[in-house]
C-alpha positions in Angstrom: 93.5 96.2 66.0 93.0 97.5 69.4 93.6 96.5 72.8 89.8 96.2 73.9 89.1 94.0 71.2 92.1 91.9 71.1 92.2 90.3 75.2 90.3 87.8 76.2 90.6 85.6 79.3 89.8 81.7 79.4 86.5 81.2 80.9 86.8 77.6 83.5 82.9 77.5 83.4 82.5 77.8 79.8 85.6 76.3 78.7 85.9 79.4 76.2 87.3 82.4 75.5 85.8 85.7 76.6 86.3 89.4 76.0 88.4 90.8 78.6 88.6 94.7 79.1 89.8 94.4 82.8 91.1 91.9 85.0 90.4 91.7 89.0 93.5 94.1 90.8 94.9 92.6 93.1 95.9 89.5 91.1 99.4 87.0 92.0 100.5 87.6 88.2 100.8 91.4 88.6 101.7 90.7 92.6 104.3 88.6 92.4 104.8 87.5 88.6 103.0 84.1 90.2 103.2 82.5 86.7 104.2 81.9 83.1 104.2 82.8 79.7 104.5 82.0 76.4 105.0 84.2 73.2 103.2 82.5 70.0 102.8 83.0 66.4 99.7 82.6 64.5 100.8 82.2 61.0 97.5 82.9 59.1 95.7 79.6 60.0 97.5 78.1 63.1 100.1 78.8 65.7 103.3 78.0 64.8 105.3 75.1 66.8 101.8 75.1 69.0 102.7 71.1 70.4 106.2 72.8 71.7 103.9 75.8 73.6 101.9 73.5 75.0 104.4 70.9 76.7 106.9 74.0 77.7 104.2 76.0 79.2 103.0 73.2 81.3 106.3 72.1 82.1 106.6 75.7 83.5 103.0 75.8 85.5 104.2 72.0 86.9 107.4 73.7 88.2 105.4 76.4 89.8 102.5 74.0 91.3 99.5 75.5 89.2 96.8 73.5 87.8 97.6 72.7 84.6 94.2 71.9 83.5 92.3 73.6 80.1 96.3 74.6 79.4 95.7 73.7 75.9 96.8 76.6 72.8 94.5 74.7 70.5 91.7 76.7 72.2 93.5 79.7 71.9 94.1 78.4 68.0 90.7 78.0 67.3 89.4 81.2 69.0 91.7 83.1 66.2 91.1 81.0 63.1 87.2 82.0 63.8 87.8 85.8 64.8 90.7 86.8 62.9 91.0 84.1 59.8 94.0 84.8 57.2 96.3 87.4 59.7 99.1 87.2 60.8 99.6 87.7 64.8 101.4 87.9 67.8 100.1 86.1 70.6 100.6 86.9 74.4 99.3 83.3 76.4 99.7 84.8 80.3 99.4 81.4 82.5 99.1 82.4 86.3 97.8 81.1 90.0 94.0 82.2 90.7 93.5 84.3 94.0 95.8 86.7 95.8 97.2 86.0 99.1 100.5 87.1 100.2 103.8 84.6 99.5 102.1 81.6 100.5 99.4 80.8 97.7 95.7 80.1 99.0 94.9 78.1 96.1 96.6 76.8 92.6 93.9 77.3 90.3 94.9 78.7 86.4 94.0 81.9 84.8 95.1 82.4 81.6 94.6 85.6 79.3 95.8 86.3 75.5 96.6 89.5 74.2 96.8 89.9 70.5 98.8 92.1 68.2 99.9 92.6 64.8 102.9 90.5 64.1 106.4 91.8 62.7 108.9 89.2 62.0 112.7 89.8 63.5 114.8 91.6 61.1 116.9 89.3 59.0 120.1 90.9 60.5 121.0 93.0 63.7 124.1 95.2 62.4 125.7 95.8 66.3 125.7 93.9 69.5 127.6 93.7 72.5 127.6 92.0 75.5 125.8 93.6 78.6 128.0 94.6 81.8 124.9 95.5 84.0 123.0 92.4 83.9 123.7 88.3 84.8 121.4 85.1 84.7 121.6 82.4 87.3 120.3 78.9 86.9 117.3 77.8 88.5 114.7 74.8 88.1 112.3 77.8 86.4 115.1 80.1 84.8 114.6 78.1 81.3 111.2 79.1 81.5 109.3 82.0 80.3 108.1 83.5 84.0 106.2 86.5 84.5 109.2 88.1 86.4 111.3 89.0 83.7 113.3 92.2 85.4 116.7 90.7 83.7 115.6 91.2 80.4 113.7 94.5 81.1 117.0 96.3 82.8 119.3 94.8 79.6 116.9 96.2 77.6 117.7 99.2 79.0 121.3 99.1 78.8 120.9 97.9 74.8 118.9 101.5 74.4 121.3 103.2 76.3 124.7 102.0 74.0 122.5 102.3 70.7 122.9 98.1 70.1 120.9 96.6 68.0 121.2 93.2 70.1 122.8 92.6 73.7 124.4 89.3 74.8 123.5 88.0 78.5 125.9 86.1 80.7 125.9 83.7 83.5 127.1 83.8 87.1 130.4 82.5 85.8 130.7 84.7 82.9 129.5 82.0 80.4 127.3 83.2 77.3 123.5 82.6 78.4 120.9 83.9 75.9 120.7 87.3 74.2 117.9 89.9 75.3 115.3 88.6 74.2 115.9 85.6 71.9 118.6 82.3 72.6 122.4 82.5 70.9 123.9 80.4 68.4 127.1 80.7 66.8 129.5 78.5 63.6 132.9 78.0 64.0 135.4 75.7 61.9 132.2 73.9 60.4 129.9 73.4 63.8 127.4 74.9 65.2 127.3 76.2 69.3 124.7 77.0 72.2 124.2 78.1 75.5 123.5 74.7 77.9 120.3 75.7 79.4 122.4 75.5 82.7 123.4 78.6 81.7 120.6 80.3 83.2 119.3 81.0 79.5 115.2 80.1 78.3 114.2 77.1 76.8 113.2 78.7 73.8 110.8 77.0 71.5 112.5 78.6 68.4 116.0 77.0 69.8 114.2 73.7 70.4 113.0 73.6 66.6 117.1 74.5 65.5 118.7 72.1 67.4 116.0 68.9 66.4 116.6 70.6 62.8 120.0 70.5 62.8 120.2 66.7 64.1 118.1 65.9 61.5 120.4 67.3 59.2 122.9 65.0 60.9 125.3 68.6 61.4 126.5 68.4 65.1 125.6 71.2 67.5 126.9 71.5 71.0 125.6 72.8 73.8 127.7 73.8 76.8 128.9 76.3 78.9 131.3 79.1 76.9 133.2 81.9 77.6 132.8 84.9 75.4 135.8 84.7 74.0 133.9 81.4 72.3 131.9 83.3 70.1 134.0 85.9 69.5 136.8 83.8 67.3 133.4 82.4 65.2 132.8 82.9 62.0 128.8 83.3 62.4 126.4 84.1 64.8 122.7 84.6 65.5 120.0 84.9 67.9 116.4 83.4 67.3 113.1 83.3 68.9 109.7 82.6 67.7 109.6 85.4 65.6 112.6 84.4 63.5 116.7 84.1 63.0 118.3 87.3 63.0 122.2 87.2 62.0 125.0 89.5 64.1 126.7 91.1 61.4 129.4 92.8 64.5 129.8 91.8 67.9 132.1 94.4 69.9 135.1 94.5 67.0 134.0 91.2 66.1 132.7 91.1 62.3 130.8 88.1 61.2 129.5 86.8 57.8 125.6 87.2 57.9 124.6 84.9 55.1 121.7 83.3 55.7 121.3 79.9 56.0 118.3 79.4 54.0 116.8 76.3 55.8 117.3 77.8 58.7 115.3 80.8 57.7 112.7 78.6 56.2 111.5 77.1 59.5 109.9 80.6 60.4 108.1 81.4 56.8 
């Protein structure tokens, strides 16, 4: 697969998809990050949790005042069962305002592209993490969602390359846990299970969405709330998840955990 025939941008006027090879320059996503986005699956014959994209990325356009109209992944769905039936892909869904301007937007029209790419699921477990000294996360009305902004997680990827981690743990304003760089933060102590509140400053993940309505189903209690490190530290597992997977901790600073998978768990992303 290549880049010039794997992006496409949602034609208004057609109501389809069309080959992209360039986009207009100036545009408010690259300008400003004027928008949203959502990271997707497409598991051989649909996109995985594709209901849970839908309603979190127009939650997201809502909070920024963009047209949610033709904001549908089942178009995006159907455009890759028909051109790329039986693989297995990343998708990138890039929701942002029409036009260009300066702060002040001149209109709230949506453009959307998608960007395609062979998919790699997250590796089952991340040997070393540790929690990142360079970066914090604030709460905001858009911080759980997935904006085009995302500098935090750029720099702490940075500073994971830099101290040769595997994963690196985010915290708030206050020094609670938030999220980890690029995927949300649970943990099991003394029989239950633990999350960042989305308070924290951490994204609404879909993939933490999924655990948490699992794990209630299960009738197993999870908690969300704000923690201090020192939380997650005295736990006896820990992992991080996104829409790619569960990946277990095996060590957080001196902090050795058991990385036994809980199969269920896993099963969700097969």
């Amino acid at each position: 697969m290549s880049d010039t025939d794997t992006t496409f941008v949602f034609s208004d006027e057609n109501t389809t998809w069309i080959p992209l090879s360039s986009y207009p320059i100036p545009n408010r996503g690259m300008n400003f990050g004027d928008g949203v986005f959502e990271t997707m699956v497409f598991d051989e014959v649909k996109i995985r949790f594709l209901d849970h994209h839908r309603q979190r990325a127009k939650e997201g356009l809502l909070a920024l005042g963009i047209d949610t109209k033709y904001a549908d992944p089942r178009s995006i769905e159907n455009l890759i069962a028909f051109k790329y039936p039986g693989q297995k892909l990343r998708v990138r869904w890039n929701l942002f305002r029409s036009g260009t301007g300066k702060y002040t937007p001149l209109e709230n029209h949506l453009v959307q592209t998608i960007h395609l790419e062979p998919f790699h699921a997250s590796p089952k477990v991340k040997s070393l993490a540790g929690f990142s000294d360079s970066v914090r996360l604030f709460y905001s009305p858009w911080s759980r969602f997935k904006t085009l902004n995302s500098l935090p997680y750029i720099l702490a990827a940075q500073e994971r390359l830099r101290k040769n981690w595997d994963e690196i743990l985010l915290l708030d304003a206050s020094g609670n846990i938030s999220e980890a760089g690029a995927s949300n933060i649970f943990w099991e102590k003394d029989g239950q299970i633990f999350t960042p509140s989305l308070f924290c400053g951490c994204i609404s993940g879909v993939s933490r969405r999924v655990i948490i309505e699992e794990f209630w189903k299960k009738d197993i209690t999870i908690l969300e709330g704000a923690f201090d490190p020192m939380e997650i530290l005295n736990a006896e597992r820990a992992w991080v998840s996104n829409v790619t997977g569960v990946s277990y901790l095996d060590k957080l600073n001196q902090t050795k955990f058991s990385t036994e998978p809980i199969e269920w768990l896993d099963k969700i992303f097969e």
